[in-house]
C-alpha positions as CSV (number, residue, x, y, z in Angstrom):
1,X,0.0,0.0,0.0
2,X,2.4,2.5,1.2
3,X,4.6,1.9,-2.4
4,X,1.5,2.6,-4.3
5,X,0.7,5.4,-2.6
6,X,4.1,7.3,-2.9
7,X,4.3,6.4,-6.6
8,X,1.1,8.0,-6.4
9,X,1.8,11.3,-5.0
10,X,4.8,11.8,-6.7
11,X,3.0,11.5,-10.3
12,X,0.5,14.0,-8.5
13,X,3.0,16.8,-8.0
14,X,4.7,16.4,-11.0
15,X,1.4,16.6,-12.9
16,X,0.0,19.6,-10.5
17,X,3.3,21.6,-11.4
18,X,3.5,21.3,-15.0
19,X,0.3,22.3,-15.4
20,X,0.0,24.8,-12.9
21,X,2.9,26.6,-14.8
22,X,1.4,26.4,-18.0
23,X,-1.9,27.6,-16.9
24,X,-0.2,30.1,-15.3
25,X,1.8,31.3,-17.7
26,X,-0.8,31.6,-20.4
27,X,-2.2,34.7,-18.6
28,X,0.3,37.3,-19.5
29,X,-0.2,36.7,-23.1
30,X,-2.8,39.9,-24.2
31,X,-5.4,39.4,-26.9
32,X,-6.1,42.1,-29.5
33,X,-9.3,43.3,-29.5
34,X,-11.7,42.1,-32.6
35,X,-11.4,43.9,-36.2
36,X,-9.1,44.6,-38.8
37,X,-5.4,46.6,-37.5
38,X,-5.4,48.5,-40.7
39,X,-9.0,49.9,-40.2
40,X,-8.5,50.3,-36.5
41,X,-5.2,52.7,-37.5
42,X,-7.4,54.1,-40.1
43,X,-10.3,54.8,-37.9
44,X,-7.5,56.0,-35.2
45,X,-5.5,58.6,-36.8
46,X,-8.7,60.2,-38.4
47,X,-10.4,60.7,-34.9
48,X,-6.6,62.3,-33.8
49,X,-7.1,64.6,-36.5
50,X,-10.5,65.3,-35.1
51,X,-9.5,65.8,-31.8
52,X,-6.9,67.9,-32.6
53,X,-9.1,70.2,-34.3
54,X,-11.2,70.9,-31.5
55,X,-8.2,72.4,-28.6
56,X,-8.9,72.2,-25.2
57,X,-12.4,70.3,-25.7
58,X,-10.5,67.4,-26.9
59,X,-7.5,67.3,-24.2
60,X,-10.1,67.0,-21.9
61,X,-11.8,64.4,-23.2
62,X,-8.3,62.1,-23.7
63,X,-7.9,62.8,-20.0
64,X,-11.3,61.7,-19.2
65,X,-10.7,58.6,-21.5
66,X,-7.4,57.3,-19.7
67,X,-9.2,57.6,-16.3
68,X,-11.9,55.8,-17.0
69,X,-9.4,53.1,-18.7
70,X,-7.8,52.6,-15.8
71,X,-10.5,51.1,-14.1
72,X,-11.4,48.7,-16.5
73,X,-9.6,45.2,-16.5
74,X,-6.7,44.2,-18.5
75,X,-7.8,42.6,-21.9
76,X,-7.3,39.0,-22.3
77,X,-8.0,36.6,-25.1
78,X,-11.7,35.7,-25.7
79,X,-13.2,39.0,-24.4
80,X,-13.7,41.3,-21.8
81,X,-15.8,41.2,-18.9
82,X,-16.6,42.8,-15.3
83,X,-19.2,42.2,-12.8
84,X,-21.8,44.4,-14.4
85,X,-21.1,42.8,-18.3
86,X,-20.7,39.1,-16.8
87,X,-23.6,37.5,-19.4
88,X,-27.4,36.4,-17.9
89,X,-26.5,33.3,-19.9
90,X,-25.1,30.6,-19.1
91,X,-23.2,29.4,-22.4
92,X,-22.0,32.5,-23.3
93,X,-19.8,33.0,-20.2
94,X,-16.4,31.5,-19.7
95,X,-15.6,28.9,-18.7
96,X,-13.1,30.1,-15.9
97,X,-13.6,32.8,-13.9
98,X,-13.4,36.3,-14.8
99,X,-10.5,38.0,-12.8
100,X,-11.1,39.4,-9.6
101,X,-14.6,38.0,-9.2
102,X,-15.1,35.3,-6.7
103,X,-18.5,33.1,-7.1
104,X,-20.3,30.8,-4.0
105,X,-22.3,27.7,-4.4
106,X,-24.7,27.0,-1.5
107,X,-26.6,24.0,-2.2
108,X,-28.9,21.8,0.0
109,X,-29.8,18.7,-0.6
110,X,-32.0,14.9,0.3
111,X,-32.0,11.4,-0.6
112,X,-35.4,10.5,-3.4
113,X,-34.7,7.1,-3.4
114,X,-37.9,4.9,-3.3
115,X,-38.0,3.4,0.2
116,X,-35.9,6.2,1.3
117,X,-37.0,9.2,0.9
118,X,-36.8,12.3,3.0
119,X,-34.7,10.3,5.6
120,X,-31.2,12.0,4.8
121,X,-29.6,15.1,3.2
122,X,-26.6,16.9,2.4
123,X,-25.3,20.2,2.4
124,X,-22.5,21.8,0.1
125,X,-20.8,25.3,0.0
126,X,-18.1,25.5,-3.2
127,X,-16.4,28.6,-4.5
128,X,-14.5,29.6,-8.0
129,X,-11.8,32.4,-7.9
130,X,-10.8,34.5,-11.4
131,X,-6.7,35.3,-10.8
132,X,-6.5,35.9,-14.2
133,X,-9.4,36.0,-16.9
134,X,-7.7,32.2,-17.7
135,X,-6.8,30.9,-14.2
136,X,-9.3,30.0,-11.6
137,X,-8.6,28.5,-8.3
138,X,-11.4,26.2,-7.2
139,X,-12.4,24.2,-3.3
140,X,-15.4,23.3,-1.6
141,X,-17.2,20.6,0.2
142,X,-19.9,18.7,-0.8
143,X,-21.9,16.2,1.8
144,X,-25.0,13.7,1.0
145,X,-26.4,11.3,3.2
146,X,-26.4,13.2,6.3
147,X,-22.2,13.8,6.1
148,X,-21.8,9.9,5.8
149,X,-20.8,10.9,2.1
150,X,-18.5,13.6,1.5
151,X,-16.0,16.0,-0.8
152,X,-13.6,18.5,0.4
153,X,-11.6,19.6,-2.4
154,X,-8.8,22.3,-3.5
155,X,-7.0,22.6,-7.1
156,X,-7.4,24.9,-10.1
157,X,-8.8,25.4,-13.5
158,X,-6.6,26.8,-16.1
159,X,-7.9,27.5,-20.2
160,X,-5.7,25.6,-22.8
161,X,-7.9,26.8,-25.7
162,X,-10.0,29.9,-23.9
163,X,-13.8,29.3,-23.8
164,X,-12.9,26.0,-25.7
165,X,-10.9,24.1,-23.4
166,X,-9.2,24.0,-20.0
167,X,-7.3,21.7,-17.5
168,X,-8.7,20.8,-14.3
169,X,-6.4,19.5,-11.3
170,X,-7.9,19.1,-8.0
171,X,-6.6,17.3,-4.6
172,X,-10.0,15.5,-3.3
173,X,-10.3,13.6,0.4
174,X,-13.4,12.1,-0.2
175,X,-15.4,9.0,1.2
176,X,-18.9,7.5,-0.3
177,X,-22.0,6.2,1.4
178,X,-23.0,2.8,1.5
179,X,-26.5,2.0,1.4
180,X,-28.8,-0.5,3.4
181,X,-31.4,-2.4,1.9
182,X,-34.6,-4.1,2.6
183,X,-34.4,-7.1,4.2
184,X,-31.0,-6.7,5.4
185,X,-31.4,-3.9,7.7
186,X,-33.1,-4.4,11.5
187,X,-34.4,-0.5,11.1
188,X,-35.9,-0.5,7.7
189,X,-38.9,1.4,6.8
190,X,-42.0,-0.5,7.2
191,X,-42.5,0.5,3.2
192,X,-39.7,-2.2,2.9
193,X,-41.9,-5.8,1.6
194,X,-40.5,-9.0,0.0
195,X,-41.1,-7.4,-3.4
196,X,-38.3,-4.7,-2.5
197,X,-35.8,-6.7,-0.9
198,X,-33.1,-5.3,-3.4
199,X,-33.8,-1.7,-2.6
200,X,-31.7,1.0,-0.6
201,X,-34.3,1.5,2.1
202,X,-32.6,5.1,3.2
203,X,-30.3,4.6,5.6
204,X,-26.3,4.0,5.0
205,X,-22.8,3.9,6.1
206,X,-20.1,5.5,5.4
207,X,-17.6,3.8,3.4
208,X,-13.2,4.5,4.3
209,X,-11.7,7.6,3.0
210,X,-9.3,8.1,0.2
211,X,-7.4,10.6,-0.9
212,X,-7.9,11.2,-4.5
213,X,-6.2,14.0,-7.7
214,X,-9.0,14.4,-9.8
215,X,-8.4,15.3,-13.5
216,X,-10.3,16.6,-16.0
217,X,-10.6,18.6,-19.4
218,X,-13.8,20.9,-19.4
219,X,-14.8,21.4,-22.9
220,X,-17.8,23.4,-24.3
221,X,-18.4,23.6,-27.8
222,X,-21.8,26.0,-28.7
223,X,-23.7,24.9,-32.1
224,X,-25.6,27.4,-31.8
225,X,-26.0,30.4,-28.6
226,X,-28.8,28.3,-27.2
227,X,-26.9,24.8,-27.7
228,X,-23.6,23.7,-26.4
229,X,-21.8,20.1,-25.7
230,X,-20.3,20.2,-22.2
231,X,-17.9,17.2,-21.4
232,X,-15.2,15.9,-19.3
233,X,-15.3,18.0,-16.6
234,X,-14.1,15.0,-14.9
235,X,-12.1,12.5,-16.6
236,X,-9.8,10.4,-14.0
237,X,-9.2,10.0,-9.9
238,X,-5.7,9.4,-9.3
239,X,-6.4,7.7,-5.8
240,X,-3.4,7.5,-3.2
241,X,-4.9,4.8,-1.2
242,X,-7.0,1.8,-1.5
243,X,-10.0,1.0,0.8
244,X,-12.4,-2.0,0.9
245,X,-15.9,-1.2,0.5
246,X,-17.4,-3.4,3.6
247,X,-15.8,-6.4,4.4
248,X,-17.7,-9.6,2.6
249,X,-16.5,-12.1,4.8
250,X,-18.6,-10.2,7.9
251,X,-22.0,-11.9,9.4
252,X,-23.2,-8.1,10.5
253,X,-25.1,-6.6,7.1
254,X,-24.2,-3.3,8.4
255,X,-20.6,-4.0,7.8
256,X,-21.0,-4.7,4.1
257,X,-21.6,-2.6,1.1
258,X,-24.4,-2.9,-1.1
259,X,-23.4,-4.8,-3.5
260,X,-22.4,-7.4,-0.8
261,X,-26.0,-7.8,0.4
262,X,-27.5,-7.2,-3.5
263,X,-30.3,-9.8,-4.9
264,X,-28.0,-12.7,-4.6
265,X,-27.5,-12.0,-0.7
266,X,-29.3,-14.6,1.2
267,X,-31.0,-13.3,4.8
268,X,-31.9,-15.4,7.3
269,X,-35.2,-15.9,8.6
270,X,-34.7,-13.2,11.5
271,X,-33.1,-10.3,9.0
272,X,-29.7,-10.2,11.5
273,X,-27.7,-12.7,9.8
274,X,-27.2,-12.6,6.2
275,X,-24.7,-14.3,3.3
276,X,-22.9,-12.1,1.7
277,X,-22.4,-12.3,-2.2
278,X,-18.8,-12.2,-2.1
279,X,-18.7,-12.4,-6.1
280,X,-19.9,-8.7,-5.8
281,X,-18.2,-7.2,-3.7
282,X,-15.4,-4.7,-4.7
283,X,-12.4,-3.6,-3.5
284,X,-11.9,0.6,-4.4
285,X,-8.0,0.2,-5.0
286,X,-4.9,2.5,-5.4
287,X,-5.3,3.0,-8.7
288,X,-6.8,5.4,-11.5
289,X,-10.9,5.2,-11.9
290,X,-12.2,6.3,-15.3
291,X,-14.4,9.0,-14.7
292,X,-15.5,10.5,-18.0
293,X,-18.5,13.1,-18.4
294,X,-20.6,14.4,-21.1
295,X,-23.5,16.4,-21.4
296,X,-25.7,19.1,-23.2
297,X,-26.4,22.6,-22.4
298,X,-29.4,24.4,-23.4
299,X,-30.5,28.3,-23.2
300,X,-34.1,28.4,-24.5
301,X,-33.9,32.0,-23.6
302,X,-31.4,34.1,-21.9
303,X,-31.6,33.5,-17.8
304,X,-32.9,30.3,-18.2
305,X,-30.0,27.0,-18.4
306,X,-30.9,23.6,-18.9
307,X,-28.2,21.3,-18.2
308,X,-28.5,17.2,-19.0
309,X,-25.2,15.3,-18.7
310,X,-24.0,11.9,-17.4
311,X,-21.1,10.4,-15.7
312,X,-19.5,6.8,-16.3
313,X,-17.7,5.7,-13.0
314,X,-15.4,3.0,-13.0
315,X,-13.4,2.0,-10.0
316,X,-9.7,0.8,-11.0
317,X,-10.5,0.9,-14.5
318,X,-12.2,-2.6,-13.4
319,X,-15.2,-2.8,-16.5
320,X,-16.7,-6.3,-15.0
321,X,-20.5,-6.0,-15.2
322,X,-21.4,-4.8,-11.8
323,X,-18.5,-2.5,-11.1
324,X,-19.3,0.9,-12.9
325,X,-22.4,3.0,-12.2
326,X,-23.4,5.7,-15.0
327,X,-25.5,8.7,-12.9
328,X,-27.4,11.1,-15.4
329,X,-27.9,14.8,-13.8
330,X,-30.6,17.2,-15.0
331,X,-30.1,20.6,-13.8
332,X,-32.9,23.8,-14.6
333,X,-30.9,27.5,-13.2
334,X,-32.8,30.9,-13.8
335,X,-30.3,33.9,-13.8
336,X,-32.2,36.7,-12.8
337,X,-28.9,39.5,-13.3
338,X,-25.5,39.0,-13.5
339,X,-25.0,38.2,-10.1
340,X,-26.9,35.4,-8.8
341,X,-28.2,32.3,-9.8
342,X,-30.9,30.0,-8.1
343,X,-31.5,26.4,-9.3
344,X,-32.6,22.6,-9.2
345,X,-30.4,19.5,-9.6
346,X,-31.9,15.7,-10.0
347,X,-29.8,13.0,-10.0
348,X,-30.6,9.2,-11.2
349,X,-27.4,7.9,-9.0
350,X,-27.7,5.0,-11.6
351,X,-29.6,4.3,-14.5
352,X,-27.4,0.8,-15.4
353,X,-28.2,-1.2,-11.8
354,X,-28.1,-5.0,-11.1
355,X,-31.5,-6.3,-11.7
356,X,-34.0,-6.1,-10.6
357,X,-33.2,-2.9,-9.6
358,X,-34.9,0.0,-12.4
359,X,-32.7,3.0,-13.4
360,X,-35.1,5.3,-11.5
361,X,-35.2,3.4,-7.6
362,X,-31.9,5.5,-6.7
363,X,-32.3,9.2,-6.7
364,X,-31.2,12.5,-5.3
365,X,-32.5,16.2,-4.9
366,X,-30.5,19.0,-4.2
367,X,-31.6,23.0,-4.6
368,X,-29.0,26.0,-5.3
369,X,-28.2,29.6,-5.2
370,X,-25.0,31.2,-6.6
371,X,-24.0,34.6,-6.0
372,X,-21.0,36.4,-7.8
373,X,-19.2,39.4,-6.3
């Protein structure tokens, strides 16, 4: 363990430096703004003849001109933006921050699940920083299933292409819930029958904690200003340590994930004792999950964002049937101004489970505001 996890950690700072420099370095490269040079000297020389003409008048107005320059913000490739001009819509802006404006993510939200619902919930608080118009720093943490499931994360997101493309590196100590399930669990809900026995039935344990480098390569292309492709805002978890998800060889169920005690689990008569399916249960190693993410982005009109994308999760890399989960998020956010945002997120946690499980049995809720200042 200990070898894997300083290979690890060496590839992470190696990685985290090169692209922090690049990233970095990008910003002092200046963008000229849109149009042809020769017109623009054209254009320039005839309004100095202009002002020339006109005396005192037109000294004062190049004084008034550099002073209001001065308080606008350098110009960077792919445009120029303050607080006031930061776009109501949600595919025009960039995809890192503006500089100098800091944005906050409050979100609250509960387990839908159907034998579960209402019995948990999660709150999240993440922020984005603009250093430059093409360097963002990035943390938060994020929390589900009343904190037995959690994120706390730090790293940056730097543009390779501007607007197009961009790097994401982020250092993630994380741990995921494990959910209980009808007929395995002493406290289930009396909704819990023998035609649910495969069912979460809301109530969970938390799984160990790993420490995690989480890369990705957000990409937006826009067809059209109302249409975009969004993808690969995560791509893969470099994980530093290993941990077991439950331990199958355990007679308590709550010791054992869920796909230890899935439909081929066998309980005994009294629901305290119960065979686990050691065939499905899975190890979370110290190595590289797949995480890739796709999605489309719709802005039917200006402060209204539609957002449908999915995630494909596999663990290790490990593509045995049974080991990857594919959640699908829809997410509806009304921009009122250029400062804040309110919102709704759905998740399907999985819409590929282990029969008889349907994709729709495992879901999540979660309401938003942002605020940019």
């Amino acid at each position: 363990m200990l070898p894997s996890f300083s290979r690890g950690l060496r590839l992470a700072l190696v990685l985290m430096v090169s692209v922090g420099y690049i990233g970095w370095h990008g910003h002092t490269h200046a963008a000229f703004a849109k149009g042809d040079p020769d017109e623009g000297g054209d254009d320039e020389g005839g309004d100095d003849d202009d002002k020339g003409g006109k005396g005192d008048d037109a000294g004062g107005g190049d004084d008034d001109e550099q002073a209001d320059d001065k308080d606008q913000p350098p110009v960077t490739a792919g445009g120029l933006f303050t607080i006031n001009t930061y776009p109501v819509r949600e595919n025009s802006r960039p995809l890192t921050m503006t500089q100098k404006i800091t944005q906050l993510k409050l979100s609250v939200g509960t387990d839908l699940s159907a034998k579960g619902a209402f019995e948990t919930a999660g709150v999240s608080l993440e922020a984005i920083h603009g250093v430059t118009d093409n360097f963002s720093l990035i943390g938060g943490f994020t929390s589900a299933y009343n904190t037995r499931q959690y994120s706390a994360y730090f790293g940056f997101e730097a543009a390779l292409a501007y607007d197009l493309l961009d790097i994401r590196v982020a250092a993630n100590l994380h741990r995921f819930a494990i959910a209980k399930f009808c007929g395995t669990d002493s406290a289930a809900p009396t909704t819990c029958d023998a035609n649910s026995a495969s069912l979460p039935d809301g109530h969970y344990n938390a799984a160990g904690t790993q420490l995690s480098l989480d890369l990705g390569f957000p990409f937006r292309y826009p067809f059209t200003p109302e249409i975009a492709v969004v993808a690969l805002q995560t791509l893969i978890s470099i994980d530093f340590n290993g941990q077991e998800r439950g331990n199958p060889g355990a007679r308590n169920p709550s010791t054992r994930p869920a796909y230890c005690t899935g439909v081929n689990a066998t309980p005994n008569s009294d629901m305290t004792d119960v065979l686990a399916d050691t065939s499905n249960c899975i190890e979370n190693g110290a190595k590289p999950d797949l995480n890739p993410s796709i999605g489309i982005a719709t802005n039917p009109i200006p402060p209204l964002s539609i957002v449908v994308f999915a995630q494909l999760r596999i663990p290790d890399f490990d593509t045995s049937a049974g080991n990857f989960q594919i959640p699908v998020t829809g997410r509806v956010e009304f921009s009122p101004s250029q400062k804040f945002d309110v919102g709704l997120e759905f998740t399907l946690l999985n819409i590929k489970p282990p029969d008889p499980q349907t994709a729709i049995d495992n879901r999540f809720l979660s309401a938003f505001v942002q605020a940019r200042f």
